[in-house]
N, C-alpha and C positions, 0 to 999 in steps of 0.2 A: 526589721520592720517593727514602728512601733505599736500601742495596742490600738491606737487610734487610726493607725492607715490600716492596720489589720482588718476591723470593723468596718471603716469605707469599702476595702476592698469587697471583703464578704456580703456587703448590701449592695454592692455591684452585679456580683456576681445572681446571686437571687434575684435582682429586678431584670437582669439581661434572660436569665431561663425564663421566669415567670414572662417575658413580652415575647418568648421565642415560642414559649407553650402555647400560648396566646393567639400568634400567628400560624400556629402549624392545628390548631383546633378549630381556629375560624370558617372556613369552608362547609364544610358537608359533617352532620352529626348520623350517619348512618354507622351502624357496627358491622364490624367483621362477624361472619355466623361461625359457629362454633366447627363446623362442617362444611363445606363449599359443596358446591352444588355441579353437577355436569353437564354441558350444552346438551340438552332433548334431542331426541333423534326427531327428525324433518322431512317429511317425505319430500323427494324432488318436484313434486306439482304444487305442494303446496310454499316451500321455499322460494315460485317463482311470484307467485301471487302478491298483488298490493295490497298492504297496507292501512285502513284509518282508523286510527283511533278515537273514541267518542271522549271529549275531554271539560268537564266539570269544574266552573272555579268557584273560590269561595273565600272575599275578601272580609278580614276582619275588622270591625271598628267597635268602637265603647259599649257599654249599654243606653248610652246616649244617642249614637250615633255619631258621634262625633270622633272625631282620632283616628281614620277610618285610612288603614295602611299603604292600599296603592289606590289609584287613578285604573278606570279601564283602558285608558290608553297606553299607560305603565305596563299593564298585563297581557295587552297584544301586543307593544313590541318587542316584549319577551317573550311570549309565543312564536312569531317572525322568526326570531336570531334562531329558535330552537327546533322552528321547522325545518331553515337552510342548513342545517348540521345534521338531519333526519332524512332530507328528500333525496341522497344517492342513493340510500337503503329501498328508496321506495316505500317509507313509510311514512303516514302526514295526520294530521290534528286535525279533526272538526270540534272547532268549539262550539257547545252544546248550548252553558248559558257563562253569565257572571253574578252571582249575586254575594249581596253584603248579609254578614250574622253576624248581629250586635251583642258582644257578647266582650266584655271588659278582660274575663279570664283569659280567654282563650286569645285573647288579641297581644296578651302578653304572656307567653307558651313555650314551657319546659320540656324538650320533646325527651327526655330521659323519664317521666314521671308520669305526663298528661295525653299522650299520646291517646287511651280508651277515652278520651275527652272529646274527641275529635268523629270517632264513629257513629254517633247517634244523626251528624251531617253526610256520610258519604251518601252520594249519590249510586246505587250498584248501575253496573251496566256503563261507568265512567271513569275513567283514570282523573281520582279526584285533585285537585290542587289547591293547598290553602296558603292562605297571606298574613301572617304577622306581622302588626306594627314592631312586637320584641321576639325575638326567637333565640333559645337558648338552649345549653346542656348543662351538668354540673359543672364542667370545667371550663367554661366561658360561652361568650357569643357566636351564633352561627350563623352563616348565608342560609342553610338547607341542611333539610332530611328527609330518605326515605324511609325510615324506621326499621324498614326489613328490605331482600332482598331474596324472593321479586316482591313487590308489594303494588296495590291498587291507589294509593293516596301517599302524597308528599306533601313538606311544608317549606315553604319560603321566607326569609324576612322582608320586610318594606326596603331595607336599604338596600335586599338584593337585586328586587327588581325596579328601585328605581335609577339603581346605577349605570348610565347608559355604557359605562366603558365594563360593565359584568354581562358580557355576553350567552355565558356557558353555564352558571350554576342550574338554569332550569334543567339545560339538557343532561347536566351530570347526573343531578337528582332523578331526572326520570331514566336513565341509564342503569342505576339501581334498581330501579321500578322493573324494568325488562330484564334482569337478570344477569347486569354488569359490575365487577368487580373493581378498587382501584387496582388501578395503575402498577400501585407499589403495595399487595397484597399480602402479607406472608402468614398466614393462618396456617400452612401448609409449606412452610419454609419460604426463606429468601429467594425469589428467582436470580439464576447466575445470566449473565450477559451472552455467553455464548448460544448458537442456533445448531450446534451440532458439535459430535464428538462426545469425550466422556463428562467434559462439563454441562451440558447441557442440561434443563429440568423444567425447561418451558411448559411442558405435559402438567407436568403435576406440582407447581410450586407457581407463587406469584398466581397473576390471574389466570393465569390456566388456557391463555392463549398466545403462541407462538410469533403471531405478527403485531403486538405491542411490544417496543422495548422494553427489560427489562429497566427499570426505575426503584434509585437505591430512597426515593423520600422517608423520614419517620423522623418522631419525636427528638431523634439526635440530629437528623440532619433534613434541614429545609430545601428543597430543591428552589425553591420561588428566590429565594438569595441567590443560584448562582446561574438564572433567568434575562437576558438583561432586556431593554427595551424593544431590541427586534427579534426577541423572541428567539434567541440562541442558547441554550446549555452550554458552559461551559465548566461545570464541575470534573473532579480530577476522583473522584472516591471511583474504589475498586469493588470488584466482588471476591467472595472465597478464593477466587483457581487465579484472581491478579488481572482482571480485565478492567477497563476501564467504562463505567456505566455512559451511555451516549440514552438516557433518557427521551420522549417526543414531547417539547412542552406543548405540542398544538393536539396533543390528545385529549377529550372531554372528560375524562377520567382520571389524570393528573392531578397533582395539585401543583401551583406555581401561577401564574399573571393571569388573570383568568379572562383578559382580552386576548392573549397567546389561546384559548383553547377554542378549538373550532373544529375539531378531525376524530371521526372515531375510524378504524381499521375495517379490512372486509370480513373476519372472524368475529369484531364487536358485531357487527350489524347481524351476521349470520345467528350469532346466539341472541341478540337481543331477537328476531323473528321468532326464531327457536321457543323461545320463553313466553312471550305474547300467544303463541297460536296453542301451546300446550299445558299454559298454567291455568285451571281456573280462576275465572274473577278476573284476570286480565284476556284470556278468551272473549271472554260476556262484553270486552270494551270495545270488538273490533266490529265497524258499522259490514254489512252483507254486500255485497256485488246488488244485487235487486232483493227486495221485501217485498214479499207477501201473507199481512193477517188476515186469516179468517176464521176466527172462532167461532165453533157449531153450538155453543151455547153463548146465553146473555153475559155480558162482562160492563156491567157499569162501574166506575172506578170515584169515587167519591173525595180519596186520601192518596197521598204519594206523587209518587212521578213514573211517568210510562214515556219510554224513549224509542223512536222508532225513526231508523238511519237508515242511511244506503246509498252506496257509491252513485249507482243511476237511477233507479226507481222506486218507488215507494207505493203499494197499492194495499188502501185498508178496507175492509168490506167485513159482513157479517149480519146475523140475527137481531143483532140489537146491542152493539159497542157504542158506550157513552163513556166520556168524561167530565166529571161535574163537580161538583161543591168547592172543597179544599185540593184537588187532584190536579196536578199541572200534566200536561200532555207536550213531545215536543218531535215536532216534525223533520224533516229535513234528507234533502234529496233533491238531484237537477229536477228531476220529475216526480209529484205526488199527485195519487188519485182516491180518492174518498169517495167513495159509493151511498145512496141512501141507507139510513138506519145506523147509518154514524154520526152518534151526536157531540158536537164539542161545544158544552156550553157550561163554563165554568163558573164558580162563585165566586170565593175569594181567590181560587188555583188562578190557572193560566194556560192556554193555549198557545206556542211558538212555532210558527213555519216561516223555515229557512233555506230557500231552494239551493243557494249558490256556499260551495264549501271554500270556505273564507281563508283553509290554511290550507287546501292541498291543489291549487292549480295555479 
């Protein structure tokens, strides 16, 4: 060979990794934790219990205003795709509000770096969701992240949610947020393919539950390569003991065609419950069966936001509850009742009542 096909070769070979690195970091920027975490113990009454989540969005455009990354329509029907993949769990999204913060930085957003950029906006008491027109890590462009795991607030890019054939990145992302591992985890060693016998390790290796397959994905090997249009695996890579990995590409937590993923397992579900009803800050996000305030002292609220949910009823009463000046207030529930001596009269804030729950029936 001579030096000059040498050199071709060798720039081959770098631009084929560097587009393969490319495509295996595009997805989801959330990190493995140093430590895995164990599904929460769940009492059985409360594991039967439904689900809503109080859900927060927050689209980003310029300091202009202008360049402004999704459409609200972009962000409900991505909410939609991410309900149907949530509502066999019994668990469903009340969207709270949508609004825009113009804000040029953040609207083009490093989530390895700027991440504490983001929380002077979370809304508490909501699984917050933000929109980048650019979203990034050091080592290339992403769909999503949820920064930690579990965590209260994720971020999206523009192009993920305006892609109608990208069904799954919100629910990935927020599958993190409850306390979902990928797929093809190994902070804790490679999961082996077998469910029993001496190869087995489903317990404590990979995600650390037994009814996802295991899945060989990583930096070496793409599983989205050997995916094809109907959503078949047909990859031949083994594990350690010589089995052949049979991957689920229709799992949320995969990586591979991400209009293949649409199915999380009955273990996902059980631990993402698990993680919602025991973590705080994602506790604080799940709306009550019925609401009842009534504060024995004056609570006039001038700044913030006061959220006040509930599967069926809502009933607020008291001494003298106001929201006023810069304070937005936000209602929602089949049924609300407000008694005298509560006053909703805002200045620049806002007051929203929403009786009918837009994601979960």
């Amino acid at each position: 060979m001579n030096k000059l096909n040498f050199i071709l070769l060798v720039s081959l070979l770098l631009l084929f990794h560097a587009r393969l690195s490319a495509q295996l970091l595009l997805d989801c920027g959330t990190k493995s934790p140093l430590r895995l975490l164990r599904t929460p113990t769940l009492s059985e009454k409360r594991a039967n219990e439904s689900i809503q989540i109080k859900l927060f969005v927050h689209v980003l455009a310029d300091n202009s205003g202008a360049n402004r990354a999704a459409t609200d329509a972009d962000v409900i029907r991505q909410l939609e795709n991410t309900q149907l993949m949530y509502g066999f769990m019994d668990i469903c999204f009340k969207l709270i509000d949508i609004q825009q913060i113009n804000n040029t930085d953040l609207n083009d957003h490093n989530v390895d770096h700027e991440s504490g950029e983001l929380l002077p906006y979370l809304r508490l008491g909501c699984l917050n969701i933000f929109v980048h027109q650019s979203l990034y890590f050091d080592d290339g462009t992403l769909n999503g992240s949820a920064y930690a795991i579990p965590n209260t607030f994720l971020s999206m890019s523009a192009e993920a949610i305006a892609d109608v054939d990208n069904i799954s990145t919100m629910a990935h992302e927020m599958g993190h947020c409850f306390g979902l591992y990928h797929t093809f985890e190994t902070a804790e060693g490679a999961e082996n393919v077998a469910r029993s016998g001496s190869c087995k390790n489903c317990d404590d290796s990979g995600d650390l539950l037994c009814d996802t397959p295991a899945d060989p994905h990583s930096e070496d090997y793409d599983t989205e390569e050997e995916i094809n249009a109907s959503c078949i695996y047909s990859g031949t890579i083994q594990d350690d003991c010589g089995s052949t990995y049979q991957m689920n590409p229709h799992n949320v937590m995969a990586y591979g065609r991400r209009a293949c993923r649409n199915d999380f397992t009955t273990s996902q579900g059980q631990r993402m419950r698990a993680f919602i009803q025991n973590t705080p800050g994602l506790a604080d996000c799940v709306s009550a069966e019925n609401f009842t305030f009534s504060p024995v002292t004056n609570q006039i609220w001038v700044s913030g936001y006061r959220f006040h949910t509930a599967r069926n009823s809502i009933l607020v009463q008291g001494i003298n509850y106001e929201i006023s000046g810069t304070s937005s207030g936000y209602f929602s529930a089949p049924s609300i009742t407000i008694l005298p001596k509560v006053h909703l009269r805002p200045g620049t804030g806002q007051v929203v009542i929403t009786p009918a729950d837009d994601l979960c029936d």
